[in-house]
N, CA, C and O atoms as a DFTB+ gen file, in Angstrom:
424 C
 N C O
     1  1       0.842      -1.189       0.000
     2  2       0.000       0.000       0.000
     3  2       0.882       1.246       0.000
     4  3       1.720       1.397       0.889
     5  1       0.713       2.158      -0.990
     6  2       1.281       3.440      -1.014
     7  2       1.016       4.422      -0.197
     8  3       0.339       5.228      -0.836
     9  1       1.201       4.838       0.997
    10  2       0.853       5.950       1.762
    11  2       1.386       7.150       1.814
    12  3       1.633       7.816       2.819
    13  1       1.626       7.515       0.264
    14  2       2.910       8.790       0.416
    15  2       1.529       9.654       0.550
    16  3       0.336       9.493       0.291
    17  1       2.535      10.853       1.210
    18  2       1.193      12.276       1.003
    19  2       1.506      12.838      -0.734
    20  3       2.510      12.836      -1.446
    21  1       0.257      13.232      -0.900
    22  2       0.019      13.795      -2.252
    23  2       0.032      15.719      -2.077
    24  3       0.293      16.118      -0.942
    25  1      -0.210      16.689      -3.052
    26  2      -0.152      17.964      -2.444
    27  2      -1.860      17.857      -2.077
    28  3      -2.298      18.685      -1.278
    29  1      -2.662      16.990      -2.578
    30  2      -3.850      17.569      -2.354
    31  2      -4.076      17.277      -0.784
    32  3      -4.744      18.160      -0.247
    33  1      -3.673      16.246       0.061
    34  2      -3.455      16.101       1.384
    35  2      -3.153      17.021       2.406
    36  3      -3.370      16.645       3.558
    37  1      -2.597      18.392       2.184
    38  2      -2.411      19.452       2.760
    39  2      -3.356      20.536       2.793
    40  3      -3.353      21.390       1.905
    41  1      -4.020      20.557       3.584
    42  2      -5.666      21.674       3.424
    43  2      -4.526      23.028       3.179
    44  3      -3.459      23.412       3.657
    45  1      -5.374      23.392       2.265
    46  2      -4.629      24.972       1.770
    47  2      -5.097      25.914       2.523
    48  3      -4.169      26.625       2.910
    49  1      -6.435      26.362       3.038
    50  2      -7.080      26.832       4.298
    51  2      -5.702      27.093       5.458
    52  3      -5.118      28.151       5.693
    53  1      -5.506      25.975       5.936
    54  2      -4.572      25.968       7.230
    55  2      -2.791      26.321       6.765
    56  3      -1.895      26.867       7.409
    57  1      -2.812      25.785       5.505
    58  2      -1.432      25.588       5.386
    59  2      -0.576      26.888       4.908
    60  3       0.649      26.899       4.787
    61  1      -1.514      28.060       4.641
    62  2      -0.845      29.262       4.927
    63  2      -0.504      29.485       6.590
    64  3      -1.020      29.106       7.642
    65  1       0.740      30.374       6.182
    66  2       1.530      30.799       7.426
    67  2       0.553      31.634       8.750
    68  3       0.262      31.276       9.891
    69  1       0.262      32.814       7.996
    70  2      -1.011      32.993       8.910
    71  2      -1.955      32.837       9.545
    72  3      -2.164      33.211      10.699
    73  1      -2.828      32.084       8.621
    74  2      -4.273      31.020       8.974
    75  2      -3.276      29.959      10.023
    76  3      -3.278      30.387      11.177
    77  1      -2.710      29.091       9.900
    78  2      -1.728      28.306      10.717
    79  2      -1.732      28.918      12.112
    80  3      -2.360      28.359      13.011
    81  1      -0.877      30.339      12.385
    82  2      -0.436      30.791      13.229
    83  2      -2.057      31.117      13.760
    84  3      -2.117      30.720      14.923
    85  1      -3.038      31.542      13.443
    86  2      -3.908      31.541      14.089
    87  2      -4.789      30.470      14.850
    88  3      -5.156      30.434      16.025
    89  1      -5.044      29.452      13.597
    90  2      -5.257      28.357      14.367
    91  2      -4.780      27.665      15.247
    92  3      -5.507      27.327      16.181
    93  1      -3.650      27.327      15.208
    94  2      -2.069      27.298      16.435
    95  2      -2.892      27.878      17.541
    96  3      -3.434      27.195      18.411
    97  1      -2.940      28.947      17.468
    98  2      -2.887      29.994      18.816
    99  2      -4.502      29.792      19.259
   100  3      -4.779      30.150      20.404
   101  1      -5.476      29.296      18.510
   102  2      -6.674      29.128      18.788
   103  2      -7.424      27.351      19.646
   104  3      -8.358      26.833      20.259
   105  1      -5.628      27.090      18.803
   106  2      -6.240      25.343      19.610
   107  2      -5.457      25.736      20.835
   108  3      -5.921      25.094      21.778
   109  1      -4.545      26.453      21.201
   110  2      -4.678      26.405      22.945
   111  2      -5.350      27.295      23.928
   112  3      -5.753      27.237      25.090
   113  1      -5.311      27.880      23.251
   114  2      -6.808      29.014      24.239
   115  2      -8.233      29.119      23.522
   116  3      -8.794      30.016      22.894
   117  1      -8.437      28.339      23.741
   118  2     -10.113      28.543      23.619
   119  2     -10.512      29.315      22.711
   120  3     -10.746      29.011      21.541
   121  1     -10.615      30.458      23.269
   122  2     -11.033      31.540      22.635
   123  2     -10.006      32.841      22.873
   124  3      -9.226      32.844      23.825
   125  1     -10.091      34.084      21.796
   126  2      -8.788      35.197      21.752
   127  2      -9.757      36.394      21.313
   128  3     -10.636      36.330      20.453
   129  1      -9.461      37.322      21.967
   130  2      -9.969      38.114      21.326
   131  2      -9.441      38.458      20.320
   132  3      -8.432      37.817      20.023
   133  1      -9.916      39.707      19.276
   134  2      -8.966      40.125      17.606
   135  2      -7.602      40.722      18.593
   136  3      -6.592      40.028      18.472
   137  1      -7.518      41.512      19.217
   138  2      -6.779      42.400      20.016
   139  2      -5.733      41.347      20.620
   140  3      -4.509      41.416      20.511
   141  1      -6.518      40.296      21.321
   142  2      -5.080      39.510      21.906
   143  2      -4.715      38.719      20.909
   144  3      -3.725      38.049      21.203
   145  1      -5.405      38.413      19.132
   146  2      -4.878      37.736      18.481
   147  2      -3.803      38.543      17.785
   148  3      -2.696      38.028      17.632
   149  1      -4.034      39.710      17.374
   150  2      -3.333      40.531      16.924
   151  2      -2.118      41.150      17.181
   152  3      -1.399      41.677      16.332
   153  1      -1.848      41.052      18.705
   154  2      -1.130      41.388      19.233
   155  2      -0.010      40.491      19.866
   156  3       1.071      40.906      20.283
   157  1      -0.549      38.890      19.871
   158  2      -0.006      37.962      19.856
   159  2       0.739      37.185      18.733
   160  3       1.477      36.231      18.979
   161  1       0.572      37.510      17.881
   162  2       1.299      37.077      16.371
   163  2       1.429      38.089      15.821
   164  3       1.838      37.945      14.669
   165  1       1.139      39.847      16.354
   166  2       2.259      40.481      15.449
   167  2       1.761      40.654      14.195
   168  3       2.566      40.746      13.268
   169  1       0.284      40.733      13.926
   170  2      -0.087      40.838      12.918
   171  2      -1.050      42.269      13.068
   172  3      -1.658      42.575      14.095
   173  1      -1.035      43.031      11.843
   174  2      -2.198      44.102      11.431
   175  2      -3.425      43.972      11.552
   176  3      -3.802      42.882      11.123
   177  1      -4.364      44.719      12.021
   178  2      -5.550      45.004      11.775
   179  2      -6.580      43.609      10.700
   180  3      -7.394      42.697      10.848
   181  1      -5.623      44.470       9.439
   182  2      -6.281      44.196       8.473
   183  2      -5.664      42.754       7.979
   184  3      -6.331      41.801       7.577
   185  1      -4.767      42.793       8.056
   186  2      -3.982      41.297       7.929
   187  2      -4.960      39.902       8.344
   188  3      -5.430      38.981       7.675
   189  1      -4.996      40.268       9.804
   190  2      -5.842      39.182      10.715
   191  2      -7.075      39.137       9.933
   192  3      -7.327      38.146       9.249
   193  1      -8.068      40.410      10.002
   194  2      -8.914      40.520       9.302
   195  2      -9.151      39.583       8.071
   196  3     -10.063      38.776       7.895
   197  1      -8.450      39.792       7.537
   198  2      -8.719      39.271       6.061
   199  2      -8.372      37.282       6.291
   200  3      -9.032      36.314       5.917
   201  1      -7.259      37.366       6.942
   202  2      -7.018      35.928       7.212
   203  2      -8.081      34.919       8.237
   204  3      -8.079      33.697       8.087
   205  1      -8.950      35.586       9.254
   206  2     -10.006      35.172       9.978
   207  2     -11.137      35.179       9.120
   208  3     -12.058      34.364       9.173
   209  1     -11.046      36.033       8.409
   210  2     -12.892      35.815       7.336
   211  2     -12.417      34.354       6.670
   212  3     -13.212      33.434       6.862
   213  1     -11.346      34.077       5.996
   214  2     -11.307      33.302       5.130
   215  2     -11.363      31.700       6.257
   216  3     -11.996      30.674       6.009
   217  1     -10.401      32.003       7.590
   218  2     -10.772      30.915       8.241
   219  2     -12.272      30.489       8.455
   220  3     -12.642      29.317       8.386
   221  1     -13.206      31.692       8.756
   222  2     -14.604      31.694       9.090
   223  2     -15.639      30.990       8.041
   224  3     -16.488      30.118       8.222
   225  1     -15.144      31.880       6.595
   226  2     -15.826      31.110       5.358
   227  2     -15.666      29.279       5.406
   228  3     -16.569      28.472       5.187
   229  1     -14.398      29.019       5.721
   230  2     -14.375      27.604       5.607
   231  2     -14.980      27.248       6.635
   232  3     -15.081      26.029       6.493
   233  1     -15.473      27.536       7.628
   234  2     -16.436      27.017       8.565
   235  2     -14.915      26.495      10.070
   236  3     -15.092      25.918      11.144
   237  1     -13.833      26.931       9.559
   238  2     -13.026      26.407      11.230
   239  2     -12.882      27.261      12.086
   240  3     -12.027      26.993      12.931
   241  1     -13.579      28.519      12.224
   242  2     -13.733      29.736      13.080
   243  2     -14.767      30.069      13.302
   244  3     -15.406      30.346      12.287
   245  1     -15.436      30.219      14.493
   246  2     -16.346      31.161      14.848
   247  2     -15.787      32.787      15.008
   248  3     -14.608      32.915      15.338
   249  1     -16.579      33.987      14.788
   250  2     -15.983      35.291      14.905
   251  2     -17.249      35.567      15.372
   252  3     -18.259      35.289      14.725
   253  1     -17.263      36.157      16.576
   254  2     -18.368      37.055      17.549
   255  2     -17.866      38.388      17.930
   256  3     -16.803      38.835      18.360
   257  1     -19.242      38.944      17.555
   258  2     -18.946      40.616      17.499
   259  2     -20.136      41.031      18.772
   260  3     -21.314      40.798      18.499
   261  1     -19.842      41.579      20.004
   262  2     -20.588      42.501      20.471
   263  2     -20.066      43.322      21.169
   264  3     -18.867      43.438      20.915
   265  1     -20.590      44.248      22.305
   266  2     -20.552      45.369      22.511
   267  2     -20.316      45.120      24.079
   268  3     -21.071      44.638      24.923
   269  1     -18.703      45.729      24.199
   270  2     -18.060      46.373      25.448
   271  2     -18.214      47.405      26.092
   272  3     -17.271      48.140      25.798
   273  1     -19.034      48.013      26.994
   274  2     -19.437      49.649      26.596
   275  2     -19.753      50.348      25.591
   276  3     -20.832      49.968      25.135
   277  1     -19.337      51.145      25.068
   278  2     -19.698      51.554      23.132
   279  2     -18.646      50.872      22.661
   280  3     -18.609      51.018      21.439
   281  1     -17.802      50.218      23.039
   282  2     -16.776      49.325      22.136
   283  2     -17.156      48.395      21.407
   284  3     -18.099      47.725      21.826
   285  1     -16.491      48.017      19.952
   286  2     -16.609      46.975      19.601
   287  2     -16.077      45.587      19.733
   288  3     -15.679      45.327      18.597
   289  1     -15.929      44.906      20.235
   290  2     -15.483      43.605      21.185
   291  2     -15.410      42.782      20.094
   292  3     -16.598      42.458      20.077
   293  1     -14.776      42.012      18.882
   294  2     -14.655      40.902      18.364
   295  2     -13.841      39.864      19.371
   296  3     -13.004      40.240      20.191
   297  1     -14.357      38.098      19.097
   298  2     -13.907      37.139      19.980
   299  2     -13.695      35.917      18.683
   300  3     -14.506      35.691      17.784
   301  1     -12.818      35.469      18.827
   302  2     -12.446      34.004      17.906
   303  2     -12.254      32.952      18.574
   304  3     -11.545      32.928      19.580
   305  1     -13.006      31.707      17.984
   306  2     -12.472      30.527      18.783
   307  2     -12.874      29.525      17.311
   308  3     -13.320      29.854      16.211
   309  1     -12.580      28.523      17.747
   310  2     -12.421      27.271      16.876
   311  2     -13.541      26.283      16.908
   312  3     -13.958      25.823      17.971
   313  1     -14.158      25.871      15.424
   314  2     -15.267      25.032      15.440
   315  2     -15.093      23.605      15.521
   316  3     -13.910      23.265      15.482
   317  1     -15.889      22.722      15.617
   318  2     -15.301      21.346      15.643
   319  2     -14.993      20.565      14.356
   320  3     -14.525      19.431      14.254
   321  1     -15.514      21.788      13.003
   322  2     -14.786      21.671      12.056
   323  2     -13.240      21.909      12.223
   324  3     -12.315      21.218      11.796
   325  1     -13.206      23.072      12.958
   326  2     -11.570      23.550      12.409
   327  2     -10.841      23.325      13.291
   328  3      -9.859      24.042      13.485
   329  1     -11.230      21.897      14.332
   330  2     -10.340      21.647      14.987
   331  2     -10.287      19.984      14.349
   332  3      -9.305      19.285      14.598
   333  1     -11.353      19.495      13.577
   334  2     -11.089      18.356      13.017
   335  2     -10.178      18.630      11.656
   336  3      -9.701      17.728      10.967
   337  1     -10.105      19.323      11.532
   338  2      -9.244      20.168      10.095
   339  2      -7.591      20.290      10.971
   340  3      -6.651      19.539      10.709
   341  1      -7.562      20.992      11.635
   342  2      -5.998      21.190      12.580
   343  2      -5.800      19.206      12.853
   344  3      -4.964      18.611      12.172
   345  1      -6.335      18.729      13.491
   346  2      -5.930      17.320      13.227
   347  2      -5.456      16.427      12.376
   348  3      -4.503      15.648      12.356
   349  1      -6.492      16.764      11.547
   350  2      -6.270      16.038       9.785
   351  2      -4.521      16.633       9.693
   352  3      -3.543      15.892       9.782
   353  1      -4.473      18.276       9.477
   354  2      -3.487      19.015       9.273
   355  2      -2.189      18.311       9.973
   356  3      -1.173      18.173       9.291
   357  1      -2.204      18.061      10.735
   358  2      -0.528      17.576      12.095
   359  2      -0.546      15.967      11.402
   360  3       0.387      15.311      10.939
   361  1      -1.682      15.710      11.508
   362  2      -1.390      14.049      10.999
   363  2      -0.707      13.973       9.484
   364  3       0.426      13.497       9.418
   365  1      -1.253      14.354       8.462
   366  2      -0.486      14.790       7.439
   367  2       0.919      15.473       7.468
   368  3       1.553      15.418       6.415
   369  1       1.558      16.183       8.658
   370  2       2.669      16.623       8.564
   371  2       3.571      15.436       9.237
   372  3       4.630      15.033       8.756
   373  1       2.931      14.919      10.501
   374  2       3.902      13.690      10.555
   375  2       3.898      12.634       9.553
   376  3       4.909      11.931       9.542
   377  1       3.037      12.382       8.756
   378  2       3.295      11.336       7.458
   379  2       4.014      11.742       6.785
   380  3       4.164      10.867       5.932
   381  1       4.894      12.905       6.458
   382  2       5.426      13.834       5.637
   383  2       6.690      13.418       6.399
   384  3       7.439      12.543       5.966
   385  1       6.900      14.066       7.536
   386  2       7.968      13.744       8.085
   387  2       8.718      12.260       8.392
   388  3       9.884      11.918       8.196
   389  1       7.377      11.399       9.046
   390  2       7.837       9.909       8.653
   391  2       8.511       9.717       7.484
   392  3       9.488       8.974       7.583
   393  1       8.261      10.203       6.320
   394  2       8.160       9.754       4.563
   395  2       9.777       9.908       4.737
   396  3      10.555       9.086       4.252
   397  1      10.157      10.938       5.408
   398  2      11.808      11.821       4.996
   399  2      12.550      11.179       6.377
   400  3      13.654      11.654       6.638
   401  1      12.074      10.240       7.184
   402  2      13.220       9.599       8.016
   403  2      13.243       8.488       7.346
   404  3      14.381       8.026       7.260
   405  1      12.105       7.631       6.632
   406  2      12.294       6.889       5.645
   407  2      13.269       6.590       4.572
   408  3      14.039       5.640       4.433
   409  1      13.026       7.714       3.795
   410  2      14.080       7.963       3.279
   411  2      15.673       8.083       3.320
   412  3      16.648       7.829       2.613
   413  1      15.365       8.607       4.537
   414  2      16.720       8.869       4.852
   415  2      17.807       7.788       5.726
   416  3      19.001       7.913       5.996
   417  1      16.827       6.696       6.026
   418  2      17.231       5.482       6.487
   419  2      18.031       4.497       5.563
   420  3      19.061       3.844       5.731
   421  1      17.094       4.658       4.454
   422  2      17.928       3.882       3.504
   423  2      19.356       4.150       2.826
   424  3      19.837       3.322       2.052
């Protein structure tokens, strides 16, 4: 049986650097606000922004918006899609990595 990984085996969703670093940071805390996500990876406004809608569209983010005083309060956390997706994701990287001690055995 052939078990190499193929490229289609790598969700493209997660496997950007960003989306990654967010999800990362979302499977150990629960939930983040935009502010502590933003500020925790060092990323822009608009950066996060744009990289959380696209997590959200695929369904592995929840994004909740309400109201702190007159503030606007956004909150992110992870669905049981996009934490069955981060799984899939690590398991595929150790088959990857298995593949190259393999290799490198011989």
């Amino acid at each position: 049986m052939n078990d190499s990984v193929k490229p289609d085996d790598i969700d493209p969703i997660i496997h950007e650097r960003v989306r990654l670093a967010i999800v990362s940071a979302l499977t150990v805390a629960p939930q983040l606000s935009f502010n502590e996500l933003k500020a925790t990876l060092g990323l822009s406004d608009g950066n996060l922004s744009a990289h959380s809608k696209s997590l959200e569209q695929a369904g592995y983010i929840k994004i909740e918006k309400t109201l702190k005083g007159r503030r606007s309060y956004t909150t992110m956390r992870l669905t049981h899609k996009g934490y069955d997706a981060f799984g899939r994701y690590v398991k595929t990287l150790r088959r990857i990595i298995d593949q190259g001690d393999n290799l490198t055995e011989k």
